[in-house]
Steps between C-alpha positions, in 0.01 A plus 500: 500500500601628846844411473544707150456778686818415739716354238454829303706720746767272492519521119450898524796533794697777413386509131504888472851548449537157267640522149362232324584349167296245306684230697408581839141621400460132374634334839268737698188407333620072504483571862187655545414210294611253722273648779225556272433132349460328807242749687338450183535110472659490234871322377772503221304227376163673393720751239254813543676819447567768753333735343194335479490395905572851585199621310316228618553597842517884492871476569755811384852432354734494738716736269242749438455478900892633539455764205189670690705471820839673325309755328316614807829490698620763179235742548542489861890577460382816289338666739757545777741693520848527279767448765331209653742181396177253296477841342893499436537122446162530242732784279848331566697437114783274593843676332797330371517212209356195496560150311380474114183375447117607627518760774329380863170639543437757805151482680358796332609352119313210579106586415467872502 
């Protein structure tokens, strides 16, 4: 189980300032799959579902992990000061036009 604990960082790496969609949630949590089943002893082969070896095991989602981590990285933007630039980047509205279809999402649009 030791190893869980140093694959998680490397899953978590710079995850504050991610935008994720459904996509890349689902690629994130294959891979903490991948380091999960064998600490556990388990393969491909035994078809048990995630969710189940997580509770099993007293394991959070990985996804979860980098929505905790983003929304404390929020409320820590909030409380400094306005002309500080995570402050400006955190209010920045990007001008001009942009192709048709679904407009990108900006860090704050994401969860809160």
């Amino acid at each position: 189980m030791r190893r869980d604990k140093v694959s998680k960082p490397m899953l978590l790496y710079d995850g504050e300032s991610w935008i994720l969609n459904k996509n890349e949630e689902l690629r994130i949590e294959a891979a903490q799959m991948r380091v999960l089943k064998p600490l556990v002893g388990l393969t491909r082969r035994d078809c048990i579902r995630k969710d189940n070896i997580r509770q099993q095991h007293g394991i959070q989602n990985i996804t979860e992990d980098i929505t905790n981590t983003q929304k404390e990285t929020k409320n820590c933007i909030h409380t400094i000061e306005r002309n500080r630039r995570p402050k400006i980047a955190l209010q920045y509205k990007p001008g001009g036009s942009r192709w048709i279809g679904q407009p990108r999402k900006r860090w704050i649009d994401q969860y809160f």
